[in-house]
MARBA-3410 file (N, C-alpha, C, O; in Angstrom, 1 decimal):
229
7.1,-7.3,-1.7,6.3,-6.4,-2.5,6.1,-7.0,-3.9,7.0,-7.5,-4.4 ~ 5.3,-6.9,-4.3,4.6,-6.8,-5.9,5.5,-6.6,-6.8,6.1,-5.5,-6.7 ~ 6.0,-7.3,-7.9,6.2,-6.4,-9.2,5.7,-5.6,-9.9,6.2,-5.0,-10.9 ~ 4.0,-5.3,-9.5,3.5,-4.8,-9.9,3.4,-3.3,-8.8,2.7,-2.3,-9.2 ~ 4.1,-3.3,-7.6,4.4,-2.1,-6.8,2.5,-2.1,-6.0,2.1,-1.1,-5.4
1.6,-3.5,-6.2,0.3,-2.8,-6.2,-0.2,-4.1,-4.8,-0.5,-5.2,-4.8 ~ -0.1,-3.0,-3.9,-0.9,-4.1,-2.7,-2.7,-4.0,-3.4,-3.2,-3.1,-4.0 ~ -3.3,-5.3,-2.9,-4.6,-5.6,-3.0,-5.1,-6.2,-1.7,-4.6,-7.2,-1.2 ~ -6.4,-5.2,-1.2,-7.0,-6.6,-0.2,-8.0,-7.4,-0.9,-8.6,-7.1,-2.0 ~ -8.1,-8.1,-0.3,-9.3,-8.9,-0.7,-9.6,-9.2,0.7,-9.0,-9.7,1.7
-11.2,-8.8,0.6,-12.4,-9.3,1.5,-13.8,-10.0,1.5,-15.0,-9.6,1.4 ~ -13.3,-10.9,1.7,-14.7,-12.0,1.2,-14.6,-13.4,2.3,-13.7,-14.3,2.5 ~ -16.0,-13.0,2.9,-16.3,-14.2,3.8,-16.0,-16.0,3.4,-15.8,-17.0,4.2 ~ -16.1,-16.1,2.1,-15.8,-17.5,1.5,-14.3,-17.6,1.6,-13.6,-16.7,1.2 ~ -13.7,-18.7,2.3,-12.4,-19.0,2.4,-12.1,-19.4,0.8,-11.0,-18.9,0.3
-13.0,-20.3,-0.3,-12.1,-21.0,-1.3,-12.8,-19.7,-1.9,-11.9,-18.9,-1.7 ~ -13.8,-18.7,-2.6,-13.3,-17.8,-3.1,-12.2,-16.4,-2.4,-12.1,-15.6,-3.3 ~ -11.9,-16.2,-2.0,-10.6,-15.5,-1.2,-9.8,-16.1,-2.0,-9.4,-15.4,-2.9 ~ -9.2,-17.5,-1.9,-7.9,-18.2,-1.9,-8.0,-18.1,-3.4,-6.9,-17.8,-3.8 ~ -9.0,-18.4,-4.5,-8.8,-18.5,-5.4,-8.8,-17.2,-6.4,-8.5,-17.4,-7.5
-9.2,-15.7,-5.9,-9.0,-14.2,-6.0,-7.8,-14.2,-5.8,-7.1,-14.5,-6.8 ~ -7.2,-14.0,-4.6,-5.8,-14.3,-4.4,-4.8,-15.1,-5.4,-3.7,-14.8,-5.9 ~ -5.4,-16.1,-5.7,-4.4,-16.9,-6.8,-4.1,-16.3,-7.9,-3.0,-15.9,-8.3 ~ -5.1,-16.2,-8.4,-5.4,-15.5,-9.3,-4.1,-13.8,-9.7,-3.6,-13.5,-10.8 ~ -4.0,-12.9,-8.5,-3.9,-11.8,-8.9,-2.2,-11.8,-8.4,-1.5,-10.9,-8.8
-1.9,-12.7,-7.6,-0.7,-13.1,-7.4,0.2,-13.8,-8.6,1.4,-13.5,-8.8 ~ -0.4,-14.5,-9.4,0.2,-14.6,-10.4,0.2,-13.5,-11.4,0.9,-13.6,-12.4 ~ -0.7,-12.2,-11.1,0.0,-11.4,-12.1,0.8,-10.4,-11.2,0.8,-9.2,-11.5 ~ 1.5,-10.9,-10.2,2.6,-10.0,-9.9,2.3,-9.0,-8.6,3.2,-8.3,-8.0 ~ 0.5,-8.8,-8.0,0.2,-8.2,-7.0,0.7,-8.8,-6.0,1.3,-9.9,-6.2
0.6,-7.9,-4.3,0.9,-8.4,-3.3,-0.8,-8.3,-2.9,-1.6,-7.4,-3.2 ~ -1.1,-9.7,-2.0,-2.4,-9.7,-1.5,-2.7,-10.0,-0.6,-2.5,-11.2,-0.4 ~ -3.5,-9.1,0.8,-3.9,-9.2,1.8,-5.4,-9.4,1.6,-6.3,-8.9,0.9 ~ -5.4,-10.6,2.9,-6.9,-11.1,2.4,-7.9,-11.0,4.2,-7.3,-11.5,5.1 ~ -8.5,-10.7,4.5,-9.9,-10.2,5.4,-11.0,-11.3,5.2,-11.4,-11.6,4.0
-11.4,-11.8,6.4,-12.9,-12.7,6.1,-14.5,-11.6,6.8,-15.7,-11.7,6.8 ~ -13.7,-10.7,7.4,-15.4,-10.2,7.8,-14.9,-8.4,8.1,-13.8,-8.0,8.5 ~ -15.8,-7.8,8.0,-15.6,-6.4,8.1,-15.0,-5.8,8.7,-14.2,-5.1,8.1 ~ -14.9,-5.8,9.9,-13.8,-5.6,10.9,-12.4,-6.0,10.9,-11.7,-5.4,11.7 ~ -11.8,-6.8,10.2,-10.9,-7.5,9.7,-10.1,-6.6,8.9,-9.0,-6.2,8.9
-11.1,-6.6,8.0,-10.6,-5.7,6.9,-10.8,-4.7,7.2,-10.5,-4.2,6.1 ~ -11.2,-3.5,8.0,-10.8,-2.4,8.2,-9.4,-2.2,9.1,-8.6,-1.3,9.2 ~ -9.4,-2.9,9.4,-7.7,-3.4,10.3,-6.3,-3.8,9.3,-5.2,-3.3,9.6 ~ -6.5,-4.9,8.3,-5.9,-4.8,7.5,-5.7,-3.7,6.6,-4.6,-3.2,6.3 ~ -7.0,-3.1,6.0,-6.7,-1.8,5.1,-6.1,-0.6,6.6,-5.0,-0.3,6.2
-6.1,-0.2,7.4,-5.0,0.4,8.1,-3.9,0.4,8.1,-3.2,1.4,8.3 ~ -3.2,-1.0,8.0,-2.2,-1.9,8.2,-1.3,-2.1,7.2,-0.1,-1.9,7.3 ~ -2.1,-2.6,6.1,-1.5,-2.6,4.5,-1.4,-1.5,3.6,-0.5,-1.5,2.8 ~ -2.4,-0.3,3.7,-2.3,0.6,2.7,-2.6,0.0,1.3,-1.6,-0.2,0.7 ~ -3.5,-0.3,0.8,-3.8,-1.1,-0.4,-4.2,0.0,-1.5,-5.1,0.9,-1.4
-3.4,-0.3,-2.5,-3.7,0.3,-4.0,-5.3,-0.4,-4.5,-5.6,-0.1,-5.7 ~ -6.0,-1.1,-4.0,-7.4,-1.6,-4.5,-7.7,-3.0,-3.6,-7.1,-4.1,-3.4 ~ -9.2,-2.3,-3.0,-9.9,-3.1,-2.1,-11.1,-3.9,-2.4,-12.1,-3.3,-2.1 ~ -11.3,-5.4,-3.2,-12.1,-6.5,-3.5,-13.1,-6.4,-2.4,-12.8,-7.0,-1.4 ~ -14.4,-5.7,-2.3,-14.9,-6.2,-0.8,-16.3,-6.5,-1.7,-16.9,-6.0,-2.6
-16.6,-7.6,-0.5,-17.8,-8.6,-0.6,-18.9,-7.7,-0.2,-18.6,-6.6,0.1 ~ -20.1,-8.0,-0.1,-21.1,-6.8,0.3,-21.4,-7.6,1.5,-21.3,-6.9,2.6 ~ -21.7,-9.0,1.8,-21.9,-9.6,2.7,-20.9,-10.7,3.3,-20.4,-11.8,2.9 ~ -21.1,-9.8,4.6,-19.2,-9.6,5.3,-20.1,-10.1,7.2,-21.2,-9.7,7.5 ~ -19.4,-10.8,7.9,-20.2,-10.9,9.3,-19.7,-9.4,9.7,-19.1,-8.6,9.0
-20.2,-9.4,10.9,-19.4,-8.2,11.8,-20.0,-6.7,11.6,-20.6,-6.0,12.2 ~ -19.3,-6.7,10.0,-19.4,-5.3,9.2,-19.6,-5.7,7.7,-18.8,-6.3,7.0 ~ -20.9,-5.1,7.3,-21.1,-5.1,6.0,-20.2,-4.7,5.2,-19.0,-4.3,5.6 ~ -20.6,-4.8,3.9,-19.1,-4.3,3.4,-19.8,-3.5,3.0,-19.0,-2.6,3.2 ~ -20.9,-2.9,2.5,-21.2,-1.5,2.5,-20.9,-0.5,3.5,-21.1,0.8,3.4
-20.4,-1.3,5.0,-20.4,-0.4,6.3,-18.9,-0.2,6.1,-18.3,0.8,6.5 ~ -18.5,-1.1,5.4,-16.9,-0.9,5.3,-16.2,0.1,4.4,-15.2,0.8,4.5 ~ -17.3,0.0,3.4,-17.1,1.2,2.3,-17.0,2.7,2.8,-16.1,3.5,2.6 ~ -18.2,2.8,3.6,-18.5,4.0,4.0,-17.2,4.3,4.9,-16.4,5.2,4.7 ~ -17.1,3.6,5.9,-16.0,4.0,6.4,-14.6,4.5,6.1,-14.0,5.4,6.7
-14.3,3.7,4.9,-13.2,4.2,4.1,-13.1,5.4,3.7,-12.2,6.2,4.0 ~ -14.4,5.8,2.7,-14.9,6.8,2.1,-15.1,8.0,3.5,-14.4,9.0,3.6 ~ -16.0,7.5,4.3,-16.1,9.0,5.0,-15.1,9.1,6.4,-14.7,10.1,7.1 ~ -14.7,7.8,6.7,-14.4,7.8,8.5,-12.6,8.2,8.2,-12.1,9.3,8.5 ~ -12.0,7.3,7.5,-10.8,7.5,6.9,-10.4,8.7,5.7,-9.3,9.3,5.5
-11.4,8.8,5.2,-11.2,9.5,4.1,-10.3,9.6,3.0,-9.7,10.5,2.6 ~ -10.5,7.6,2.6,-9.4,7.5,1.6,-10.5,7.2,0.3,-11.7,7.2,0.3 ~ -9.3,7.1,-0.9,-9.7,7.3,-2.2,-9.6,6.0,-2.9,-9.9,5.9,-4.1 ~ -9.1,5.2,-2.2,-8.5,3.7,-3.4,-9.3,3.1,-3.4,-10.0,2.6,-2.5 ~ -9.4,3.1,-4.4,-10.4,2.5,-5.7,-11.4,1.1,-4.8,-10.9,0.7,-3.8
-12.4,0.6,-5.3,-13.0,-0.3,-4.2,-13.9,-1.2,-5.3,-14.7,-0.7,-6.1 ~ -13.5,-2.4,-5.2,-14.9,-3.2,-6.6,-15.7,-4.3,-5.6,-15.2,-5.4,-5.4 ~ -16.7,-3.8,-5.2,-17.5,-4.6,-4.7,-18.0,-6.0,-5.9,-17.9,-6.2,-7.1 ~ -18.5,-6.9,-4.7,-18.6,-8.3,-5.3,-19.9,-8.5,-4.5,-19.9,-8.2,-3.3 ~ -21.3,-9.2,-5.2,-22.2,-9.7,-4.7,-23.4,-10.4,-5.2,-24.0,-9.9,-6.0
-23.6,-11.3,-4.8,-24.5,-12.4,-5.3,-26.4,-11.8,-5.7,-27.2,-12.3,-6.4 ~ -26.5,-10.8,-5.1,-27.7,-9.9,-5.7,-27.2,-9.5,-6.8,-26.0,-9.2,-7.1 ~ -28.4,-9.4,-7.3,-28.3,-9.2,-9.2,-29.3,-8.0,-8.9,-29.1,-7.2,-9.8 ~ -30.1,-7.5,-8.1,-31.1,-6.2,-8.1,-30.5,-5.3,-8.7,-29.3,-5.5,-8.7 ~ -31.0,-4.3,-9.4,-30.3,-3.0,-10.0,-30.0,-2.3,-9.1,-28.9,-1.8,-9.2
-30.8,-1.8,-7.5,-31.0,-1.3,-6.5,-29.2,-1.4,-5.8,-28.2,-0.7,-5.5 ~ -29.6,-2.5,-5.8,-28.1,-3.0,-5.3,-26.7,-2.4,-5.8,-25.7,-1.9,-5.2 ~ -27.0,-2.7,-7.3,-25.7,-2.0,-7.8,-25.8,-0.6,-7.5,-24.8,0.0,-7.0 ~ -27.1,0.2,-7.7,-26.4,1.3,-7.7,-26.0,1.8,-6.2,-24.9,2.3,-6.1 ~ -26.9,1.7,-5.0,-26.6,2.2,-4.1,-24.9,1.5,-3.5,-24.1,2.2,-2.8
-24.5,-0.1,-4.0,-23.1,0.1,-3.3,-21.8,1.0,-4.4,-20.6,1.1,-4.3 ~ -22.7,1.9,-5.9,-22.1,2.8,-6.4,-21.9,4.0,-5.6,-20.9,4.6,-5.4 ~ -22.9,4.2,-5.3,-23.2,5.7,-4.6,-22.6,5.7,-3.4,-22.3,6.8,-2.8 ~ -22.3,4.3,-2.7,-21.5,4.5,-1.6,-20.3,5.0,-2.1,-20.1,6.2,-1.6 ~ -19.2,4.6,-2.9,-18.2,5.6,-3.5,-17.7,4.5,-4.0,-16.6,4.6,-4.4
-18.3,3.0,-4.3,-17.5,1.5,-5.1,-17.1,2.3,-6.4,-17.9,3.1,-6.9 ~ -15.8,1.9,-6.9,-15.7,1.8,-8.8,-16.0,0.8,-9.4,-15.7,0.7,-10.6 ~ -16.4,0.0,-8.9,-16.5,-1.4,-10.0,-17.5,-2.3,-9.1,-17.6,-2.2,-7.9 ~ -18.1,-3.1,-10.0,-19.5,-4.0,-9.1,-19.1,-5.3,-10.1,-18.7,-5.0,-11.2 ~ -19.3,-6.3,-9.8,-19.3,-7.4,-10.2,-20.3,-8.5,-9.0,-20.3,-8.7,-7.8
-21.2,-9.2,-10.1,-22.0,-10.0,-9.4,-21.3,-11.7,-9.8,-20.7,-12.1,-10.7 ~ -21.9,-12.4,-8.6,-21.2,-13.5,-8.4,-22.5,-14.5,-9.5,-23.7,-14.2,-9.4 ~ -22.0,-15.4,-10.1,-20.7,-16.4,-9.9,-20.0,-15.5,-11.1,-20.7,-14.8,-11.8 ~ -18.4,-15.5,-11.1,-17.9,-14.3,-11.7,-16.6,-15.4,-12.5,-16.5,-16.6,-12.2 ~ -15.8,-14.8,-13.2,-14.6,-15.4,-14.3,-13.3,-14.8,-13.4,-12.8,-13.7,-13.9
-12.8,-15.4,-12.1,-11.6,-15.0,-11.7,-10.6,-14.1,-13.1,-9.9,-13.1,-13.1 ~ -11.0,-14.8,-13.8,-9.6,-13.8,-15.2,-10.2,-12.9,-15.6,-9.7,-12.1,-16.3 ~ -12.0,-12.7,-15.3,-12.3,-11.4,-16.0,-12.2,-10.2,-14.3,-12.1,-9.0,-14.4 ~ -12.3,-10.7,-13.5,-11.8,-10.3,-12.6,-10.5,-9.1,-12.2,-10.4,-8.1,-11.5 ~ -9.9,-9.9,-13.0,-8.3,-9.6,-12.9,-8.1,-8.5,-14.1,-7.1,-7.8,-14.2
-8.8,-8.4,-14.6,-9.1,-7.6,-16.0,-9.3,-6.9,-15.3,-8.2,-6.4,-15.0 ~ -10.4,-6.4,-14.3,-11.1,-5.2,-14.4,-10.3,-4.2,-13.1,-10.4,-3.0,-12.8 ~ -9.2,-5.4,-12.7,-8.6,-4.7,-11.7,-7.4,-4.0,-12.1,-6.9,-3.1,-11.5 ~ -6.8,-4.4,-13.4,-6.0,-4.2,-14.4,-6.4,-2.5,-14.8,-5.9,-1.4,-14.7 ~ -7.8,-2.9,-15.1,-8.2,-1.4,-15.9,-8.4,-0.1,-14.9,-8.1,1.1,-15.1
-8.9,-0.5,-13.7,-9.0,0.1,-12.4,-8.2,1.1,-12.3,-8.4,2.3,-12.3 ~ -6.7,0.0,-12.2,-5.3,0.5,-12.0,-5.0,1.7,-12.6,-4.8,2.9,-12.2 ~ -5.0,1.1,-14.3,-4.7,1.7,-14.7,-5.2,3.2,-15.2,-4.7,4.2,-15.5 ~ -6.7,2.8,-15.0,-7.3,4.7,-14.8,-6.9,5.6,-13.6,-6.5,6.8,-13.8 ~ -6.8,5.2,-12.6,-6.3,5.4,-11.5,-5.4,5.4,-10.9,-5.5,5.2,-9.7
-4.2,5.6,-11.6,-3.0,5.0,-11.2,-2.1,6.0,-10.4,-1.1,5.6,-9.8 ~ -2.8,7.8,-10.6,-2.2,8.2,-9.7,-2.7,7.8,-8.0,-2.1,8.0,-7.0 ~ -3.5,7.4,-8.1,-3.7,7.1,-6.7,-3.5,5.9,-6.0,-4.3,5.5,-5.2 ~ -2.3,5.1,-6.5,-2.0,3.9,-6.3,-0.2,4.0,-6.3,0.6,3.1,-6.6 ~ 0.3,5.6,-6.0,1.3,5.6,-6.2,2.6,5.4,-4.6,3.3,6.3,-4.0
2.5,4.6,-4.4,3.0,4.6,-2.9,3.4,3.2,-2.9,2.9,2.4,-3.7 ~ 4.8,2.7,-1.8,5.8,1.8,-1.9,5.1,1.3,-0.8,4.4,2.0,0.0 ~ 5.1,-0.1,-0.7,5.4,-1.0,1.0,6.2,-1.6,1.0,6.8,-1.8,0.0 ~ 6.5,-2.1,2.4,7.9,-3.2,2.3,7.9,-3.2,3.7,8.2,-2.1,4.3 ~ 7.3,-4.4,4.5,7.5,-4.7,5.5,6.8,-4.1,6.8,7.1,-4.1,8.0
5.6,-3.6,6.0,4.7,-2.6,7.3,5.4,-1.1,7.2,5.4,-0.3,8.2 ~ 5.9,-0.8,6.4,6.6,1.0,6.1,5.6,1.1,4.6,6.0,0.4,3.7 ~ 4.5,1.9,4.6,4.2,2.5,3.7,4.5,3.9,3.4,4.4,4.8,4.2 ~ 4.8,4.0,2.2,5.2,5.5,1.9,4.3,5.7,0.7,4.0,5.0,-0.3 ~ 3.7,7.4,1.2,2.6,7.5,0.0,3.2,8.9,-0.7,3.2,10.0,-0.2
3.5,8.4,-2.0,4.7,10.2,-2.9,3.3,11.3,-2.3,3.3,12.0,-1.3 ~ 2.3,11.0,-3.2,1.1,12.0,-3.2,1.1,12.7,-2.3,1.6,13.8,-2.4 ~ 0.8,12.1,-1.2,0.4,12.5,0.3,1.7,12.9,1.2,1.7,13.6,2.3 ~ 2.8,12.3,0.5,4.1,13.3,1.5,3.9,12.4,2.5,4.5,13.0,3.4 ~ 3.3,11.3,3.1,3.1,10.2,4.4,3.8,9.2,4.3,4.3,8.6,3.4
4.0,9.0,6.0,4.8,7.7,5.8,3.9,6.7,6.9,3.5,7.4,7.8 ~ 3.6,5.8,7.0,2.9,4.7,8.2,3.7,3.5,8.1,4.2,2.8,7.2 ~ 3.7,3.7,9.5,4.2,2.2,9.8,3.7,1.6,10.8,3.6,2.1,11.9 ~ 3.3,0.3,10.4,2.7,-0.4,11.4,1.2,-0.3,11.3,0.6,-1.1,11.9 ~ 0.4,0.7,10.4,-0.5,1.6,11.1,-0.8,2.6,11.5,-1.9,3.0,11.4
0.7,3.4,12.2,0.7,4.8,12.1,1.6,5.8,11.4,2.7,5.4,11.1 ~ 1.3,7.0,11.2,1.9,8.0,10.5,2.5,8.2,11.4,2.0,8.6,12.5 ~ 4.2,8.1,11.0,5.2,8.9,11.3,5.7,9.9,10.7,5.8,9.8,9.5 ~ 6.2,11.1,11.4,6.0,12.6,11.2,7.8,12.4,11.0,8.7,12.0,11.8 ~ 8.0,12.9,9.0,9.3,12.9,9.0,9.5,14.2,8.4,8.6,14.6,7.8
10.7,15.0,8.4,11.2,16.4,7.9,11.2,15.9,6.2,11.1,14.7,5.7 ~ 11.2,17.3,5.5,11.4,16.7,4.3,12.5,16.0,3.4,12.4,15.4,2.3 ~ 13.9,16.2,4.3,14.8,15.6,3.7,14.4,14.2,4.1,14.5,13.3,3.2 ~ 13.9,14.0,5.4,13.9,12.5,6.0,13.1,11.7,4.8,13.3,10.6,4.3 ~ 12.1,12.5,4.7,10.7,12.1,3.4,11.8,11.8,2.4,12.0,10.6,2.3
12.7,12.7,1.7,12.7,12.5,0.3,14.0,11.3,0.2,14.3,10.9,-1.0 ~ 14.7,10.7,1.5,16.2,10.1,1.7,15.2,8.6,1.6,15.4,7.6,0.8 ~ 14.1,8.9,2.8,13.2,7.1,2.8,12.7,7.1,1.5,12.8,5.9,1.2 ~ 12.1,7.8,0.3,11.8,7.7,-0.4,13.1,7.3,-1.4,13.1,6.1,-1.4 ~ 13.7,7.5,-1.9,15.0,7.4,-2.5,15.5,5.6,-2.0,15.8,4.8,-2.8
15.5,5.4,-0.6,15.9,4.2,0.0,15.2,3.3,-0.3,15.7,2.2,-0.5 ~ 13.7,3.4,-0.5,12.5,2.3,-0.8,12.5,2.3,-2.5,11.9,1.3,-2.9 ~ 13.0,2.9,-3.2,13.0,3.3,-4.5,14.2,2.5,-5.3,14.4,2.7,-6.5 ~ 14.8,1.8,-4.4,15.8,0.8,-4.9,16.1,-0.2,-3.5,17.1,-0.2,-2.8 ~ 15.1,-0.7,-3.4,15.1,-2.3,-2.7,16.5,-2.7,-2.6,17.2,-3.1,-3.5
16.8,-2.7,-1.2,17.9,-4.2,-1.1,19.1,-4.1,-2.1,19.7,-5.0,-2.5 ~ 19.3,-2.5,-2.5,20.6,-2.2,-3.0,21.4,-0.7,-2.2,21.0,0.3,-1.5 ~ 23.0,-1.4,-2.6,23.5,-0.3,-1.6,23.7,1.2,-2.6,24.2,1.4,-3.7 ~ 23.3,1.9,-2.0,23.8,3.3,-1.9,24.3,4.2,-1.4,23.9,4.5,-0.3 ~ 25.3,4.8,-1.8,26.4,5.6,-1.6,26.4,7.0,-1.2,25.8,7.7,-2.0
26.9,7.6,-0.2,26.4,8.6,0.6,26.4,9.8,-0.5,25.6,10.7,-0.4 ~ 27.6,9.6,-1.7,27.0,10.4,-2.7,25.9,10.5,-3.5,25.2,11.3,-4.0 ~ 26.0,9.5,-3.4,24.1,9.3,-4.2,23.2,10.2,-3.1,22.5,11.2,-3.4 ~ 23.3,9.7,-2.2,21.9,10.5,-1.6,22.3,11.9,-1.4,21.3,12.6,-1.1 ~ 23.6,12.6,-1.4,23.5,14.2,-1.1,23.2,14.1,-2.7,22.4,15.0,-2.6
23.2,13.8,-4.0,23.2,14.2,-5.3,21.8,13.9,-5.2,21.1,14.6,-6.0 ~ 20.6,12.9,-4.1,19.4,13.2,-4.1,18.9,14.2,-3.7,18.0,14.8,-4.3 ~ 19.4,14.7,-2.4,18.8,15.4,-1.3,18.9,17.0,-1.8,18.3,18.0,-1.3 ~ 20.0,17.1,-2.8,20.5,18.6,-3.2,21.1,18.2,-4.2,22.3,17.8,-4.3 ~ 20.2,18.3,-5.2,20.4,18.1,-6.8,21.2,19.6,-7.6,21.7,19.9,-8.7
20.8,20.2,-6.3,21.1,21.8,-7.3,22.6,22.5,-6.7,23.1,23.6,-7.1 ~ 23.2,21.8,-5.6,24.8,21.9,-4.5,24.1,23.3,-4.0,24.9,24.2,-4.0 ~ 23.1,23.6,-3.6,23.0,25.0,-2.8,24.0,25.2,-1.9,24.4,26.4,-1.6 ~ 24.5,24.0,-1.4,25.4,24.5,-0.5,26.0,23.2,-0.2,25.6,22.1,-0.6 ~ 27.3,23.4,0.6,28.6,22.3,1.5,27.4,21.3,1.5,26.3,21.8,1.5
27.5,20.1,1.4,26.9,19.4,2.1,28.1,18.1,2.5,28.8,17.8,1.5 ~ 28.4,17.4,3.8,29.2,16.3,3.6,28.6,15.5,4.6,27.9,15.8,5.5 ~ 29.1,14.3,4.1,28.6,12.9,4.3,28.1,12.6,5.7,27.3,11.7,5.8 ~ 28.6,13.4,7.1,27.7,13.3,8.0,26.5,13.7,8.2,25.9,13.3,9.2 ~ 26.0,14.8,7.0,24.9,15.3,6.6,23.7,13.9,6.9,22.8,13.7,7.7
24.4,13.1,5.8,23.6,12.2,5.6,23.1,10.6,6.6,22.1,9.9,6.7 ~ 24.7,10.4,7.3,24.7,9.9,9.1,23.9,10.3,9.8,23.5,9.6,10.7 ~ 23.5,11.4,9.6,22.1,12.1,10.5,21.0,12.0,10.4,20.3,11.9,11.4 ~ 20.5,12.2,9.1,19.4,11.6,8.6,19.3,10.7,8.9,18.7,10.6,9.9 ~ 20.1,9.6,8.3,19.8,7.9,8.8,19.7,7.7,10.2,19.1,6.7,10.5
20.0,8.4,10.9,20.1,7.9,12.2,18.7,8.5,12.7,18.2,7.7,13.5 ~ 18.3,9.4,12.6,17.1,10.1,13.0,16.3,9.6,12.4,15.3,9.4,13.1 ~ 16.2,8.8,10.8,14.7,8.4,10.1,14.8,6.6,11.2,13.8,6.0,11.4 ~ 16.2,6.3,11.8,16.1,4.8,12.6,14.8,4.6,13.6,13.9,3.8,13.8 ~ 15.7,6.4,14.4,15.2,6.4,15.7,13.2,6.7,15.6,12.4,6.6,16.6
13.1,6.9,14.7,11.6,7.6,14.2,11.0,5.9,13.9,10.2,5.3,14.7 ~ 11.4,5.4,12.9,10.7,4.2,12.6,11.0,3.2,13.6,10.4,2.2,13.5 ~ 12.0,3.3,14.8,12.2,2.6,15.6,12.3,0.9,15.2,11.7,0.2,16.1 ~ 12.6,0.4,14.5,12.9,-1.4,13.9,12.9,-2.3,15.4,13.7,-1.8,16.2 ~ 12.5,-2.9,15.8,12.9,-4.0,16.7,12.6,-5.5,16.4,12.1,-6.2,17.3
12.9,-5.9,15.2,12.7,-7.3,14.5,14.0,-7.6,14.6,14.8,-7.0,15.5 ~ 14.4,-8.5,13.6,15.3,-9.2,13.0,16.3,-8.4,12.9,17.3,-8.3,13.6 ~ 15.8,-7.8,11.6,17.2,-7.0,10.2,16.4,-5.6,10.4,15.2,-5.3,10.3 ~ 17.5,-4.6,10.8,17.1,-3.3,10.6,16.6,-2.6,9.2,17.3,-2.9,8.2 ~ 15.5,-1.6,9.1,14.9,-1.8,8.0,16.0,-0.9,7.1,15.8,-0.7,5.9
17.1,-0.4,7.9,17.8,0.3,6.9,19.4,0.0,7.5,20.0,0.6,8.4 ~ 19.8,-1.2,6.6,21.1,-1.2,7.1,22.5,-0.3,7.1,22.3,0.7,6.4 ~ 23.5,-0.4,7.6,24.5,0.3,7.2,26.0,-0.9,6.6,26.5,-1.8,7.2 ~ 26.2,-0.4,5.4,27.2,-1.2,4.8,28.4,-0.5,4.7,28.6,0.5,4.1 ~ 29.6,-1.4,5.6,30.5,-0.2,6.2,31.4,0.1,4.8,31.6,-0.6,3.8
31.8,1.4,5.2,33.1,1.5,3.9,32.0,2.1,2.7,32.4,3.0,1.9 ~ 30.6,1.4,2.6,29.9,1.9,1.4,28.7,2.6,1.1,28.4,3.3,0.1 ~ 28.0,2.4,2.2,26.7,3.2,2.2,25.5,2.8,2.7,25.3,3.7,3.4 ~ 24.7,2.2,2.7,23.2,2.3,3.1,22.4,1.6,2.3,22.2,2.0,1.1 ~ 21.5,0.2,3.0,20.6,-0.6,2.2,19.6,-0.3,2.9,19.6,-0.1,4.1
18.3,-0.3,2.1,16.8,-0.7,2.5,16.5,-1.5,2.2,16.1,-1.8,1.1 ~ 16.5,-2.7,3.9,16.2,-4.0,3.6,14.9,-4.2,3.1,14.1,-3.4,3.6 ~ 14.4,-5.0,2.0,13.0,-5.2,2.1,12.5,-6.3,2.2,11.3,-6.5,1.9 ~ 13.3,-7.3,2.6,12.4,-8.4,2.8,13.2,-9.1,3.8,12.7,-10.1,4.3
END
C-alpha cells in the first residue's frame, strides 16, 4: 500500500507513457495499477478500488469515454477521473467533462505537472478517497463496504469496525484488549476475550484466505496481526 493510503489506475494504451505516469506518482508514495485498453481497466478498477483513475480517451476495446460512462452510470462510482488526450478541440474537452471527468489534460503533457494536478484532485476530494487496500481486501469507511477480490463481502458491524481497526495498523500486533476498548468504547456491557475469538474467526471464514500468510494472523499469548504484505 501507498504512504500516501492512495491507489491510482492508470489507463493508457502507450506502454512508455503508462511506465513513465507510473514512475512518476510512485515516487510520490501512490500505489499504481496500470490498464492498456478499456476492458482492462474496467476489470482492474473492480479489482483495485482506486482513489483516482488516469484514463486515456483513446483506449482499443473500450473508449475511455465508454469507460467513463460506465464508472459513472453502470457502477455508480464517484472517484475522481482526469482524462488524457491528444485532441486539443474544445468539443472534446467539454463533452469528456460532461461525461463526469474532473480534470482534462492534453498530450504532450509535464509528467510533474501531472502529478500536481493529481495532488490537488486528492486533495479537494479527499473525502472520497477514504478507504484502505492491502492485498485485494478493500475497505471503504464511507460506504461501510468491504471487497475482496472484487467482491463485496457482507460483514456485521462489529466485523466492519474489528477489519477496520486491523487494516488501520498494518502488520502490528494487537491485543484482545485493544479491540474490546475498540469494539465498546463506552463498557455497555461484560465483554471477554472470546468475544473477540469469534469475530476473528467469522471475519476468516467470510474472507476465506487461501494464499500463503493468512490475512489476519494469530499471535499466540498476544493477539492479532493484519498481514499486509
Amino acid at each position: 500500500m501507498s504512504t500516501k493510503e492512495s491507489a491510482i489506475l492508470v489507463v493508457e494504451d502507450d506502454a512508455k507513457i503508462r511506465n513513465l505516469i507510473s514512475l512518476y506518482l510512485e515516487k510520490e508514495g501512490y500505489a499504481v495499477f496500470q490498464a492498456s485498453d478499456g476492458e482492462e481497466a474496467l476489470e482492474a478498477f473492480k479489482l483495485h478500488h482506486p482513489c483516482l483513475v488516469i484514463l486515456d480517451l483513446m483506449l482499443p476495446k473500450l473508449s475511455g469515454e465508454e469507460v467513463c460512462t460506465s464508472i459513472r452510470t453502470d457502477l455508480k462510482e464517484d472517484v475522481p477521473i482526469m482524462m488524457l488526450t491528444a485532441k486539443v478541440e474544445e468539443q472534446h474537452r467539454v463533452g469528456g467533462l460532461r461525461l463526469g471527468a474532473d480534470d482534462y489534460v492534453t498530450k504532450p503533457f509535464s509528467p510533474a505537472e501531472l502529478v500536481a494536478r493529481v495532488e490537488t484532485i486528492l486533495r479537494r476530494t479527499g473525502q472520497r478517497c477514504s478507504k484502505i487496500t492491502y492485498r485485494g481486501l478493500t475497505l471503504k469507511t464511507q460506504r461501510g463496504e468491504v471487497h475482496y477480490n472484487g467482491e463485496i463481502i457482507p460483514l456485521t458491524q462489529h466485523e466492519f469496525r474489528l477489519l477496520h481497526f486491523l487494516m488501520r495498523h498494518p502488520n502490528q500486533i494487537l491485543t484482545r484488549e485493544q479491540m474490546i476498548a475498540e469494539l465498546y468504547p463506552h463498557q455497555e456491557k461484560v465483554v471477554i476475550d472470546r468475544t473477540i475469538d469469534v469475530h476473528i474467526g467469522k471475519l476468516r471464514e467470510k474472507l476465506s484466505y487461501d494464499g500463503d500468510r493468512e490475512l489476519i494472523e494469530t499471535i499466540r499469548g498476544m493477539g492479532y496481526r493484519f498481514v499486509a504484505f
